[in-house]
KOLMAR-535489 format. One record per residue: x, y, z of N, C-alpha, C, O in turn; residue in three letters. Coordinates in nm, 4 decimals, decimal comma, m for minus. Each point is the difference from the previous one (the first is absolute). Layout:
<nukes>
<nuke <X Y Z> <X Y Z> <X Y Z> <X Y Z> 'Ala'>;
...
</nukes>
This chain:
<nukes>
<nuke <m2,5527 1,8308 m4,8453> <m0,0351 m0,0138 0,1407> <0,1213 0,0407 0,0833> <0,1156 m0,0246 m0,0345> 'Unk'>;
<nuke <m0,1524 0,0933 0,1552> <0,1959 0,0783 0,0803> <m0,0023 m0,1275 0,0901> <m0,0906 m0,0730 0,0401> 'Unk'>;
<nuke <0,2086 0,0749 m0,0262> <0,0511 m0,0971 0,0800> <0,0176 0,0513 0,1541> <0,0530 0,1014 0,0454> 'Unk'>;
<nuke <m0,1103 m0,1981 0,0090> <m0,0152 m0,0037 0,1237> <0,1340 0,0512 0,1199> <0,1177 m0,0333 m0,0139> 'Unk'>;
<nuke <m0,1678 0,1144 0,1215> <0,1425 0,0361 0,0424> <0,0348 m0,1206 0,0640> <m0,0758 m0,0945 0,0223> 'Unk'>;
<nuke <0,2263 0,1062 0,0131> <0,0878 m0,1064 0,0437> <m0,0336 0,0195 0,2166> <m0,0187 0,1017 0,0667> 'Unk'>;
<nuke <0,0227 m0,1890 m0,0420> <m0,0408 0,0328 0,1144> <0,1072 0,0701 0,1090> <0,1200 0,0105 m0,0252> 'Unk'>;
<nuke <m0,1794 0,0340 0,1453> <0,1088 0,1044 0,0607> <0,0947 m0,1127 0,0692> <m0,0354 m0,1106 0,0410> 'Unk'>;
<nuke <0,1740 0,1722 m0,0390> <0,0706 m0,0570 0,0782> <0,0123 0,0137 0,1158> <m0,0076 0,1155 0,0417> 'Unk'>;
<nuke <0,0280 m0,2102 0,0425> <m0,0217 m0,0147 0,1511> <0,0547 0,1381 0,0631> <m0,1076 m0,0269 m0,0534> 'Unk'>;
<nuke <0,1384 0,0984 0,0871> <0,0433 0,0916 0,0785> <0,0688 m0,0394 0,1435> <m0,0612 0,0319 0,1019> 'Unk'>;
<nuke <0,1863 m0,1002 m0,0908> <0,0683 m0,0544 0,0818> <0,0915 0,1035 0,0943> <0,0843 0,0794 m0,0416> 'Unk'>;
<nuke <m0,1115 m0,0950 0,1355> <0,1038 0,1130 0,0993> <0,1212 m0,0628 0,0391> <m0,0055 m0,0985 0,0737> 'Unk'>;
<nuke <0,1295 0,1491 m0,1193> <0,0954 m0,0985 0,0269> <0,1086 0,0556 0,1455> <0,0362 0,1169 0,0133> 'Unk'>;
<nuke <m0,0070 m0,2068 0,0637> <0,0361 0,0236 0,1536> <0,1483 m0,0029 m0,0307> <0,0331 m0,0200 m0,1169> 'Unk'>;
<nuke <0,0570 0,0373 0,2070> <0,1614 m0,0341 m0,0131> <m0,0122 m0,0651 0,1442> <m0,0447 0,0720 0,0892> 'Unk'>;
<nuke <0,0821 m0,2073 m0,0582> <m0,0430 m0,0582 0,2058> <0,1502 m0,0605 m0,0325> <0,0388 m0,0598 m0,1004> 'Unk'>;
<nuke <0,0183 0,0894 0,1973> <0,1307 m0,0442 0,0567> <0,0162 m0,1206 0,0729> <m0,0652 m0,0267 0,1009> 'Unk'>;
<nuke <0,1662 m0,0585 m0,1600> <0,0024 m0,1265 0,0537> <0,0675 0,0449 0,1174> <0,0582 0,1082 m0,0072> 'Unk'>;
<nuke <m0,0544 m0,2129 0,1816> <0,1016 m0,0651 0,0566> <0,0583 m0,1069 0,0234> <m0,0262 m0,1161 m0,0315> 'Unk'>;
<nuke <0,0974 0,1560 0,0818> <0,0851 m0,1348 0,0158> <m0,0483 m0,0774 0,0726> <0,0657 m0,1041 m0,0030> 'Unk'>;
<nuke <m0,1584 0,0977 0,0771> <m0,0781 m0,1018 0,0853> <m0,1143 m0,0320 m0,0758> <m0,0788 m0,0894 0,0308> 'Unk'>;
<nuke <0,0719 0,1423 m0,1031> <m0,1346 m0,0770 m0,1444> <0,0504 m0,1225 m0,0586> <m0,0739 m0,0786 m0,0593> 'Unk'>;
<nuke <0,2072 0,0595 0,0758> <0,0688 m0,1226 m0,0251> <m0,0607 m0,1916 0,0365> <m0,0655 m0,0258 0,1010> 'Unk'>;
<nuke <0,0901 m0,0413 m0,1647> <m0,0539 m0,1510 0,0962> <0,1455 m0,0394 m0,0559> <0,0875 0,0540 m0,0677> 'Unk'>;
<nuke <m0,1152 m0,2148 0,1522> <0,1562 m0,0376 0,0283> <0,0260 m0,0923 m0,1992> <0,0677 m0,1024 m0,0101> 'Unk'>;
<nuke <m0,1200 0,1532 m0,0862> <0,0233 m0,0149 m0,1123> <0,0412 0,1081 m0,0786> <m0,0165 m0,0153 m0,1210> 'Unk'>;
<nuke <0,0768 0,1435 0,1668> <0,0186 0,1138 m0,0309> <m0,0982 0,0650 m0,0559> <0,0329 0,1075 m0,0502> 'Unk'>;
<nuke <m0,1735 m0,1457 0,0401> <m0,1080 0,0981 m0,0860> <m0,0951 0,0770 0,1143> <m0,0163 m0,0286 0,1186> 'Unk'>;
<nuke <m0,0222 0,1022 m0,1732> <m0,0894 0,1290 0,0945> <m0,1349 m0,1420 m0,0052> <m0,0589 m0,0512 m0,0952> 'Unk'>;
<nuke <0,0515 0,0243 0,2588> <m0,0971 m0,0998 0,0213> <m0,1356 0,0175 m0,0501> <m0,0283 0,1064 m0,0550> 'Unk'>;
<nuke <m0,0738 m0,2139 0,0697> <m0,1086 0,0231 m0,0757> <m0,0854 0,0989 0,0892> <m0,0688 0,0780 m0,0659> 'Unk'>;
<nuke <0,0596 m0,0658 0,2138> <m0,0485 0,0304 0,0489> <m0,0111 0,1719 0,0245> <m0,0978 0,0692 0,0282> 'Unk'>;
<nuke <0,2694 m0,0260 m0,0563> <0,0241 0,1107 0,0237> <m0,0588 0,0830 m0,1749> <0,0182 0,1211 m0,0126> 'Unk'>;
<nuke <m0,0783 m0,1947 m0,0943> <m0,0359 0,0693 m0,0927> <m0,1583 0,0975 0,0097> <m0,0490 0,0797 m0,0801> 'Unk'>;
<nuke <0,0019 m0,1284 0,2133> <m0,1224 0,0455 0,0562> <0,0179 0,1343 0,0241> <m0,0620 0,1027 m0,0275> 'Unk'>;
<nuke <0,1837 m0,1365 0,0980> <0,0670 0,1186 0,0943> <0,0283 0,1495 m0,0973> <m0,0117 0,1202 0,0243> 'Unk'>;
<nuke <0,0673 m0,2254 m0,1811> <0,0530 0,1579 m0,1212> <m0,1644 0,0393 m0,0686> <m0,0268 0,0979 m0,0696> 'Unk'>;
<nuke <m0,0492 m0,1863 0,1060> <m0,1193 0,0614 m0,0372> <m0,0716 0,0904 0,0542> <m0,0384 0,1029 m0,0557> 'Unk'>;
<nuke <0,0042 m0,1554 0,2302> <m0,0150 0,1258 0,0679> <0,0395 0,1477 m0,0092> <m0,0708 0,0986 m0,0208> 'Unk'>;
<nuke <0,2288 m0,1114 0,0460> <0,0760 0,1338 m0,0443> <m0,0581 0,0715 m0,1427> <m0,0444 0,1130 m0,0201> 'Unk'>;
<nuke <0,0636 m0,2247 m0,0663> <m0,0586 0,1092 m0,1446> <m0,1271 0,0354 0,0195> <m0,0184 0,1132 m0,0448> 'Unk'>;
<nuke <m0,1042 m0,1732 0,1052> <m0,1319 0,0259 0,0364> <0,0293 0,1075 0,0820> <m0,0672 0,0906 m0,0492> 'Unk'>;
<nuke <0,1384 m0,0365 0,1632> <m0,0022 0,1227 0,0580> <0,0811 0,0751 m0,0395> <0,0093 0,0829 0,0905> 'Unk'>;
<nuke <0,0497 m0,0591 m0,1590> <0,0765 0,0863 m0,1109> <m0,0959 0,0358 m0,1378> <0,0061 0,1139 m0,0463> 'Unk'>;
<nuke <m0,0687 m0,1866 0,0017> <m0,0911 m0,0398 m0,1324> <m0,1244 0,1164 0,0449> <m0,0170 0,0984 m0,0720> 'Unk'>;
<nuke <m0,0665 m0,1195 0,1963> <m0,0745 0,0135 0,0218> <m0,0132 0,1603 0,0764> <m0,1096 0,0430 0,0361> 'Unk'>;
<nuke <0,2696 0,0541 m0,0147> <m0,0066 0,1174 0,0568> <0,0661 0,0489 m0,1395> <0,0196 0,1215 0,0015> 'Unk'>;
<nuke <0,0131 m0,1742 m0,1011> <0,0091 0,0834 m0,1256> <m0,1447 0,0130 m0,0714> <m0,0262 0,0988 m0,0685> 'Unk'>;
<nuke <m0,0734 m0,2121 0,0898> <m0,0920 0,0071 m0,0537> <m0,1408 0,0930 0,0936> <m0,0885 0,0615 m0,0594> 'Unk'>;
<nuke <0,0972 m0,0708 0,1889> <m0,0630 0,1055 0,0571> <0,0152 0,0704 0,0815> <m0,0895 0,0395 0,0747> 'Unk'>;
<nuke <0,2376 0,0015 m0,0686> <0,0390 0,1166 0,0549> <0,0524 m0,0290 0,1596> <m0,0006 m0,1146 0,0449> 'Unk'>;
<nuke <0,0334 0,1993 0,0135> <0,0155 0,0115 0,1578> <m0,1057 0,0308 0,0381> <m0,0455 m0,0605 0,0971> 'Unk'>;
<nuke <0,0019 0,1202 m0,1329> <m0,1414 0,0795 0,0941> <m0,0996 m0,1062 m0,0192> <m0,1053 0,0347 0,0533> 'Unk'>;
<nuke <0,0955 m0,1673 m0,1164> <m0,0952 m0,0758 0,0059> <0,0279 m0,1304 m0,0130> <m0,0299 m0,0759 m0,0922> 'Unk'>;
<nuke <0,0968 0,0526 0,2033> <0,0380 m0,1558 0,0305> <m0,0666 m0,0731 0,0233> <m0,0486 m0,0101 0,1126> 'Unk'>;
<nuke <0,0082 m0,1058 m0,2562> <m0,0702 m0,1047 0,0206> <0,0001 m0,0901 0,0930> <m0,0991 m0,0503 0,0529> 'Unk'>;
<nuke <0,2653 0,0176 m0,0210> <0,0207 m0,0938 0,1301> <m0,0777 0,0850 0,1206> <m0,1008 m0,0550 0,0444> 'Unk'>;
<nuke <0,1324 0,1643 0,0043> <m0,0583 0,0155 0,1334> <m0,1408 0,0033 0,0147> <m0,0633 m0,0128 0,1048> 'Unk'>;
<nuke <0,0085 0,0361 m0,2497> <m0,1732 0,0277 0,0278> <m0,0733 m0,1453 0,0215> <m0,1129 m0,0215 0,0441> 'Unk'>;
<nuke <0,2136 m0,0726 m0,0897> <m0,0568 m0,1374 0,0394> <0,0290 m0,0835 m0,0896> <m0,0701 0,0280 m0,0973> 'Unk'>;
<nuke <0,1474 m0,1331 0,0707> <0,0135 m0,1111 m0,1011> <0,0376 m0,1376 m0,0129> <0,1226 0,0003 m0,0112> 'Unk'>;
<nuke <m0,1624 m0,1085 0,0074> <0,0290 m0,1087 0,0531> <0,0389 m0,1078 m0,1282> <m0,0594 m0,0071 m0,1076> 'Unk'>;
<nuke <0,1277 m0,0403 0,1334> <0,0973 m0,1164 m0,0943> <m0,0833 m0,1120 m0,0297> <0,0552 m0,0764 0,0791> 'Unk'>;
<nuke <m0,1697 m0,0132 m0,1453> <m0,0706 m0,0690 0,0048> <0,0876 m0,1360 m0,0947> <m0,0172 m0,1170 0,0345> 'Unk'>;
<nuke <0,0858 0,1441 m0,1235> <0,0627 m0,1421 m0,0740> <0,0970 0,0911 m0,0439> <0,0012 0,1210 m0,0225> 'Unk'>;
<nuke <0,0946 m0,2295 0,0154> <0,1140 0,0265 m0,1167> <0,0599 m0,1730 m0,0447> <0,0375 m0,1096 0,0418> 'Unk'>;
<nuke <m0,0675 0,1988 m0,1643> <0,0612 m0,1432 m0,0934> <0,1127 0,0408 m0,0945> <0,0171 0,1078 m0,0570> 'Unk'>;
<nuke <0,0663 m0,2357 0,0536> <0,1580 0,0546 m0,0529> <0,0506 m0,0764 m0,0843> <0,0026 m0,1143 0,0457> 'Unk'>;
<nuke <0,0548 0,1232 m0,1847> <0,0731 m0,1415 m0,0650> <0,1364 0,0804 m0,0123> <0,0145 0,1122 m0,0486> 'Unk'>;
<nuke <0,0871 m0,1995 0,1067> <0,0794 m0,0061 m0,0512> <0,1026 m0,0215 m0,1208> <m0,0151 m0,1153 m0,0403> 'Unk'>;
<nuke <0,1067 0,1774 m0,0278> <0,0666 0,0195 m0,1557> <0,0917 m0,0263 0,0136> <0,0297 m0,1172 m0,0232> 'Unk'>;
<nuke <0,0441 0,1851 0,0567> <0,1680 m0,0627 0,0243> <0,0365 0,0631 0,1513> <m0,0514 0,0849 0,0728> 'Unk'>;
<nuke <0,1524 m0,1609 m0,0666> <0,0914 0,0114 0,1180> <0,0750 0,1365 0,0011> <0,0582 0,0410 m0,1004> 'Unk'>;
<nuke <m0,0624 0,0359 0,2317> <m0,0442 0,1580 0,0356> <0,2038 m0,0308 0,0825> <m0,0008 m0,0535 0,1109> 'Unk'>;
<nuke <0,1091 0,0801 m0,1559> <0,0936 0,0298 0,1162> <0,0084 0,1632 0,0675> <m0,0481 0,1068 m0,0378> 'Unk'>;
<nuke <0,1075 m0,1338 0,1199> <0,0282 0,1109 0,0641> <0,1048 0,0981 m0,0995> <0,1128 m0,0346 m0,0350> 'Unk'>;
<nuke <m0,1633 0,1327 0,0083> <0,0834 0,1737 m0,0543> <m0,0350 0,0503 0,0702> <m0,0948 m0,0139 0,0773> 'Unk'>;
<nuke <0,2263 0,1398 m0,1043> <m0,0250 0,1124 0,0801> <m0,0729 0,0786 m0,0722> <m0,0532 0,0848 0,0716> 'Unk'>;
<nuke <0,0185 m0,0712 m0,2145> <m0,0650 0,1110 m0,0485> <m0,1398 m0,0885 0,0044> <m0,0060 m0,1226 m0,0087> 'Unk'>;
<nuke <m0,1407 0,2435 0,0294> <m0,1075 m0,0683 0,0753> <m0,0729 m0,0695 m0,1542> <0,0674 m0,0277 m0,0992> 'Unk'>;
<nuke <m0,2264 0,0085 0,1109> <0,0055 m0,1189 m0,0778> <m0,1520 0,1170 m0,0656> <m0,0322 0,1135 0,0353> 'Unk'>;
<nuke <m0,0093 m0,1778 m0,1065> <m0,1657 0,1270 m0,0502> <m0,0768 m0,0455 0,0051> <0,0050 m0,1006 m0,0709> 'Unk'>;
<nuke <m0,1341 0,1173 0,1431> <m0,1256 m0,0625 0,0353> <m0,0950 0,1272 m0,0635> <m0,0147 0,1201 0,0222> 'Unk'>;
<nuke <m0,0444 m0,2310 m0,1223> <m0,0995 0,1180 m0,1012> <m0,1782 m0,0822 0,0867> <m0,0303 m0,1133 0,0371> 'Unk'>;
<nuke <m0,0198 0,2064 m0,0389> <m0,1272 0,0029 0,0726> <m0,1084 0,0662 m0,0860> <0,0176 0,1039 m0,0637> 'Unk'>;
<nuke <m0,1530 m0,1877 0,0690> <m0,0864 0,0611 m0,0577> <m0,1561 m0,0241 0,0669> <0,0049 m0,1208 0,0232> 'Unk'>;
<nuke <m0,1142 0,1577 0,0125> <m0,1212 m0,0412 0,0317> <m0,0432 m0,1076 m0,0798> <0,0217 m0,0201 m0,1195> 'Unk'>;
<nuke <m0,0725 m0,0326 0,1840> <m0,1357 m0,1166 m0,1140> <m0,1395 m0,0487 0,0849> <m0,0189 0,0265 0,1187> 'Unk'>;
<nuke <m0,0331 m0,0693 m0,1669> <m0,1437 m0,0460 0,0588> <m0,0527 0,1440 0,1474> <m0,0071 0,0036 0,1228> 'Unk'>;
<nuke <m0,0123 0,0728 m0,2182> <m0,0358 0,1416 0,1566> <m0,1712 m0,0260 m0,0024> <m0,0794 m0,0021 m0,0940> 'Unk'>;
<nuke <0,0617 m0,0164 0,2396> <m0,1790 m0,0292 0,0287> <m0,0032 0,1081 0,0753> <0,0644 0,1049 m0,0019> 'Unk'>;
<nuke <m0,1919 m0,1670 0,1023> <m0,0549 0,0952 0,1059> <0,1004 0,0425 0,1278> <m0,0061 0,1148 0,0441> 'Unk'>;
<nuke <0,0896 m0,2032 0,0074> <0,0085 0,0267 0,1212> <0,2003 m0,0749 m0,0464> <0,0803 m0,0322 0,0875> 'Unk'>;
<nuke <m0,0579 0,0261 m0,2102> <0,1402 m0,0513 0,0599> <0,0889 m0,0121 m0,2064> <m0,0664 0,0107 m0,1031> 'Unk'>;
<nuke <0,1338 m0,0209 0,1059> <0,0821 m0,0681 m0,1507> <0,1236 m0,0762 0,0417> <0,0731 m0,0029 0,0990> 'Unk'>;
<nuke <m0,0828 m0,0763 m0,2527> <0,1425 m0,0754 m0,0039> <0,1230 0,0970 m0,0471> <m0,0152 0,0828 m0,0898> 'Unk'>;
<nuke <0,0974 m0,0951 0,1362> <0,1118 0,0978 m0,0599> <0,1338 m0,1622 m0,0551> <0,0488 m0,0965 0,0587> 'Unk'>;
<nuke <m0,0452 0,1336 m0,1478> <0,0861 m0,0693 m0,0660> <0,1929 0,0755 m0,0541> <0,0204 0,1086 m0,0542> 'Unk'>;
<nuke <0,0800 m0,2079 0,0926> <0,1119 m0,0212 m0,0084> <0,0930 m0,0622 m0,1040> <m0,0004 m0,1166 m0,0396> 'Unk'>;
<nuke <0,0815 0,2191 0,0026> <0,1324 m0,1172 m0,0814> <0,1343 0,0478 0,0667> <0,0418 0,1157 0,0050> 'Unk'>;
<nuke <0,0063 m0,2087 0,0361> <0,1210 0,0549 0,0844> <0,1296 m0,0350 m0,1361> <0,0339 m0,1078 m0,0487> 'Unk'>;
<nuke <0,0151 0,2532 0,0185> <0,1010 m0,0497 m0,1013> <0,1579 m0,0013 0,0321> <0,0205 m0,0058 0,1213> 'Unk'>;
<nuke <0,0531 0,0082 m0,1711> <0,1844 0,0143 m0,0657> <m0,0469 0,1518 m0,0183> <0,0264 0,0676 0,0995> 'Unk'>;
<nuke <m0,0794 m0,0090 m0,1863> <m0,0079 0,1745 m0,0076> <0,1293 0,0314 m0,0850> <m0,0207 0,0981 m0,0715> 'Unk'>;
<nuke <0,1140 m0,1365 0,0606> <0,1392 0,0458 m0,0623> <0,0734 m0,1155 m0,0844> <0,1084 0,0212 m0,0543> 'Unk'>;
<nuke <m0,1452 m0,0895 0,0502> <0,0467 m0,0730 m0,1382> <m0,0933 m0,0213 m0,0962> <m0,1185 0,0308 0,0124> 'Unk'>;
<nuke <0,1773 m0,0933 m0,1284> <m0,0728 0,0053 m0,1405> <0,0153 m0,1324 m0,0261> <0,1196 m0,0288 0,0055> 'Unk'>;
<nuke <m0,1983 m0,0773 m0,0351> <m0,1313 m0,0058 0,0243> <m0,0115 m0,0040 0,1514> <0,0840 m0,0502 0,0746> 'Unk'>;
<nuke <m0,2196 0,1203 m0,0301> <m0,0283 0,0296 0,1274> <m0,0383 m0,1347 0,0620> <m0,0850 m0,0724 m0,0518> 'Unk'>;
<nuke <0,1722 0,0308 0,2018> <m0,0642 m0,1327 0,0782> <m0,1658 0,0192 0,0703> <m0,0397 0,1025 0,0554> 'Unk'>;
<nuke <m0,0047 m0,1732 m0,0665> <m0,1279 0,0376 0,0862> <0,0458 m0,1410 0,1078> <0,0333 m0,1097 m0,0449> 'Unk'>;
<nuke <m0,0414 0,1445 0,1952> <0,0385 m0,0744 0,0329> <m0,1414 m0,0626 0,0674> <m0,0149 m0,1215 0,0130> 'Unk'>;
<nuke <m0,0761 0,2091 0,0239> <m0,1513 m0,0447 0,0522> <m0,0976 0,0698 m0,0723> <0,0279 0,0853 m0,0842> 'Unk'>;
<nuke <m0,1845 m0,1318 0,1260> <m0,0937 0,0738 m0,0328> <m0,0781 m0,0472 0,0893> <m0,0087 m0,1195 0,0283> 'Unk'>;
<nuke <m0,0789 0,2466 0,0434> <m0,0824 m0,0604 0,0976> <m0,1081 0,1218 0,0111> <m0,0044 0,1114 m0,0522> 'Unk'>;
<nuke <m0,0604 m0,1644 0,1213> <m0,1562 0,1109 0,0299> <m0,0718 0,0007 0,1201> <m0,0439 m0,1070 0,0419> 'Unk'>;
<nuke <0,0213 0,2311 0,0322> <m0,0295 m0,0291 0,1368> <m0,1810 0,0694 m0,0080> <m0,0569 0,0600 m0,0912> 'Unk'>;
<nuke <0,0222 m0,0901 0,1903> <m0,1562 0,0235 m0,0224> <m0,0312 0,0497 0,1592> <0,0028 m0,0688 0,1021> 'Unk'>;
<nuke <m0,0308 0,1997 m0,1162> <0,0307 0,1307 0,0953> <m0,1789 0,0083 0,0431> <m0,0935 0,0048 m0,0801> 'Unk'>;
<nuke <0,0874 m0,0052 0,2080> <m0,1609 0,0503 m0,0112> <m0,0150 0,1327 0,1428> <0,0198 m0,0143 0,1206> 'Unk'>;
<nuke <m0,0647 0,1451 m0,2044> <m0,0143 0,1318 0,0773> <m0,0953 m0,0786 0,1537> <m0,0975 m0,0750 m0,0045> 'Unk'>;
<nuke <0,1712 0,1277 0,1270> <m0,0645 m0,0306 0,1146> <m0,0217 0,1017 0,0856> <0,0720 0,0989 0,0143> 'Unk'>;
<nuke <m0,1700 m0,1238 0,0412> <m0,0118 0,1263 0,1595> <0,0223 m0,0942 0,1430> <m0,0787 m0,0695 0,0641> 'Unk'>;
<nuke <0,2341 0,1037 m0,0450> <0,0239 m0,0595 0,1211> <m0,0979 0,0400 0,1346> <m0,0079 m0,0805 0,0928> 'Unk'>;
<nuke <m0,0642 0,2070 m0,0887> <m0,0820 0,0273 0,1219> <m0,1240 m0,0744 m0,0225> <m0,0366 m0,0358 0,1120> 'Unk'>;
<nuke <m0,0727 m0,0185 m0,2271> <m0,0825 m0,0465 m0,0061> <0,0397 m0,1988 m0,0212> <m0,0943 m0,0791 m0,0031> 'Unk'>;
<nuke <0,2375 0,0311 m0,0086> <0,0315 m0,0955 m0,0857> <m0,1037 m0,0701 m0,0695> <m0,0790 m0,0881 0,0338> 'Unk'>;
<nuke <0,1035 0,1597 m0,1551> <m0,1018 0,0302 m0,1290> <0,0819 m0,0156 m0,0905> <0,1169 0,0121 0,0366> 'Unk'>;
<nuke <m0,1436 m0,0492 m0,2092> <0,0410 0,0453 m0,0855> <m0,0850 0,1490 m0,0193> <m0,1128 0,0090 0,0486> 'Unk'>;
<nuke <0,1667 0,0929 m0,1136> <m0,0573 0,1519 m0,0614> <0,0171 0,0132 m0,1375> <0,1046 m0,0325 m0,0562> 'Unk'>;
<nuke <m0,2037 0,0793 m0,0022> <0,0026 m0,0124 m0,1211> <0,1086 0,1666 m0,1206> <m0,0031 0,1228 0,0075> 'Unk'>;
<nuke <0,0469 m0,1805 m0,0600> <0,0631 0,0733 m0,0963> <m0,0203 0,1044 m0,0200> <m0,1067 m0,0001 m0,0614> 'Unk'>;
<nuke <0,1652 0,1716 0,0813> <m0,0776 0,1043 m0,0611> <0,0604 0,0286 m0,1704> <0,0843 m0,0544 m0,0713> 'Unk'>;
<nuke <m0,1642 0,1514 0,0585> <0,0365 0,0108 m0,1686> <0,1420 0,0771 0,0466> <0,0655 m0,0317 m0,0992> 'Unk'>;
<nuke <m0,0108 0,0780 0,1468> <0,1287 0,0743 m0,0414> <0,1414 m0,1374 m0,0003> <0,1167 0,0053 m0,0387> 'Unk'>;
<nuke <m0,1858 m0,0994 0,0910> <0,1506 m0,0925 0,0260> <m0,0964 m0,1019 m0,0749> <0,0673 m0,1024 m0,0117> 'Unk'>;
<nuke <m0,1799 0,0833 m0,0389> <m0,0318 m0,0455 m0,1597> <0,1057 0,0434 m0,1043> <0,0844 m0,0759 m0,0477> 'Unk'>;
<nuke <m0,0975 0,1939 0,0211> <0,0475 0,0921 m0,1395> <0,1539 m0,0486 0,0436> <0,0471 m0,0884 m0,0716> 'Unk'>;
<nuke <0,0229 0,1291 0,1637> <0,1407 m0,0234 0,0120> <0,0037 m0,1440 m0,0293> <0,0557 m0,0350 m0,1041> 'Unk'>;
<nuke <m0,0915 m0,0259 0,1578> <m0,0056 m0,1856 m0,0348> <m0,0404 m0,0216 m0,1615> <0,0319 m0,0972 m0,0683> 'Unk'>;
<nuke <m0,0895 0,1825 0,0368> <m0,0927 m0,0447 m0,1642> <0,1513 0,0282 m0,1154> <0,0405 m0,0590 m0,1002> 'Unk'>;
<nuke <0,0146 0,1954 0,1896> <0,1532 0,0746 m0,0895> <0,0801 m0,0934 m0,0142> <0,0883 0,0048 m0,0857> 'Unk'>;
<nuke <m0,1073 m0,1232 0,1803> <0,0855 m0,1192 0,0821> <0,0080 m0,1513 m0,0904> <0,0853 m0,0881 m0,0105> 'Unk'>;
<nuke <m0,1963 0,1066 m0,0361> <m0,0219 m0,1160 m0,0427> <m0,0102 m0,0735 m0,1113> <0,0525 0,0734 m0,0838> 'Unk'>;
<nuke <m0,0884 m0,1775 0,0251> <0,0739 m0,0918 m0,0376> <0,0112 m0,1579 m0,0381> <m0,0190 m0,0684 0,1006> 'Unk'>;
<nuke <0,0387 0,0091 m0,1905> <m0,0785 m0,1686 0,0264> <0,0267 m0,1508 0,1469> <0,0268 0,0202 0,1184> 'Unk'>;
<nuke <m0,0350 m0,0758 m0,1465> <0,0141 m0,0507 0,1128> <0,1335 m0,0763 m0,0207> <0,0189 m0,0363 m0,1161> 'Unk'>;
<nuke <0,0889 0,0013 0,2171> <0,0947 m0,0726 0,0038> <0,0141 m0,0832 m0,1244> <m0,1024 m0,0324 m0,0601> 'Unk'>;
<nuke <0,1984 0,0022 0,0246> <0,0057 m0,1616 m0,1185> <0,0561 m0,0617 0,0378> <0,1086 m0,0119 m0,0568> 'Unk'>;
<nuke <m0,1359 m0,0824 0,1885> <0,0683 m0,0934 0,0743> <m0,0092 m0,1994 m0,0939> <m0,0937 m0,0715 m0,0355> 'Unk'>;
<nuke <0,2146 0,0605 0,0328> <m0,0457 m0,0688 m0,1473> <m0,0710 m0,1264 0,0777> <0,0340 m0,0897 m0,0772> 'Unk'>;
<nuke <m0,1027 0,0311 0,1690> <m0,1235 m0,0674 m0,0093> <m0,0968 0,0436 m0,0335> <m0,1080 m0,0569 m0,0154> 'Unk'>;
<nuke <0,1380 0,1730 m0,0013> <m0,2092 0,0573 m0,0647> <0,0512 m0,0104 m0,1412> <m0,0620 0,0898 m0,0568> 'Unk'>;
<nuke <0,1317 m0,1418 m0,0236> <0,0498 m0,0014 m0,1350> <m0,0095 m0,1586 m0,0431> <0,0463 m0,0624 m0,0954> 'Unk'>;
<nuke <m0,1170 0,0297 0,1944> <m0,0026 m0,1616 m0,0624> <m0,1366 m0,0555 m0,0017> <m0,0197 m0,1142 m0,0415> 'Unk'>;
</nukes>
């Protein structure tokens, strides 16, 4: 009997987002709040490697519906930037989760310092509507994608 293939590996897009020095809290770590902030950046960096200039998802319409985040370890401030690997998950009609691991990137063993997942839904600001998905930013999202977060409460 052949043995079954091994399943595909996630296909992760990995970002380089630059810390500042005002990402800081008064405990020397890049605050919790400003980790939203290195996600965004890799989401609009992530998202013009994945569909180009000529077809900017942000301007055609896109709205931020959840983000959920666990924290790993404590993030200080470097100057060299930090790697936010990105991948699609749960893609429907009108929106997907895009999921996060914000790492170290340069040491061995690698820190993961978060993991989080934001849940994006395609909008038409002139109708304020959700719009539903076409197949070309399907297929780019499908190239994208991937299992869902392993945020370790779903492990219990």
């Amino acid at each position: 009997m052949p043995e079954e293939p091994a399943p595909a590996e996630t296909l992760r897009y990995r970002v380089d987002v630059p810390l500042r020095w005002s990402d800081m809290d008064a405990y020397g770590h890049v605050n919790n709040v400003q980790f939203l902030r290195l996600l965004e950046d890799a989401r609009v960096i992530g998202f013009e490697g994945w569909f180009g200039q000529d077809r900017s998802v942000l301007s055609e319409g896109i709205l931020v519906a959840r983000h959920e985040i666990e924290y790993l370890a404590p993030l200080q401030f470097r100057l060299p930037p930090i790697v936010v690997e990105m991948w699609a998950t749960k893609i429907g009609g009108a929106g997907f989760d895009l999921a996060y691991e914000v790492r170290d990137g340069r040491s061995t063993p690698d820190t993961v310092y978060a993991r989080a997942e934001t849940t994006l839904v395609l909008y038409d600001f002139a109708t304020s509507t959700p719009r539903r998905m076409d197949d070309a930013l399907r297929s780019v999202l499908d190239q994208h994608s991937g299992d869902p977060v392993a945020f370790r409460w779903r492990r219990r």
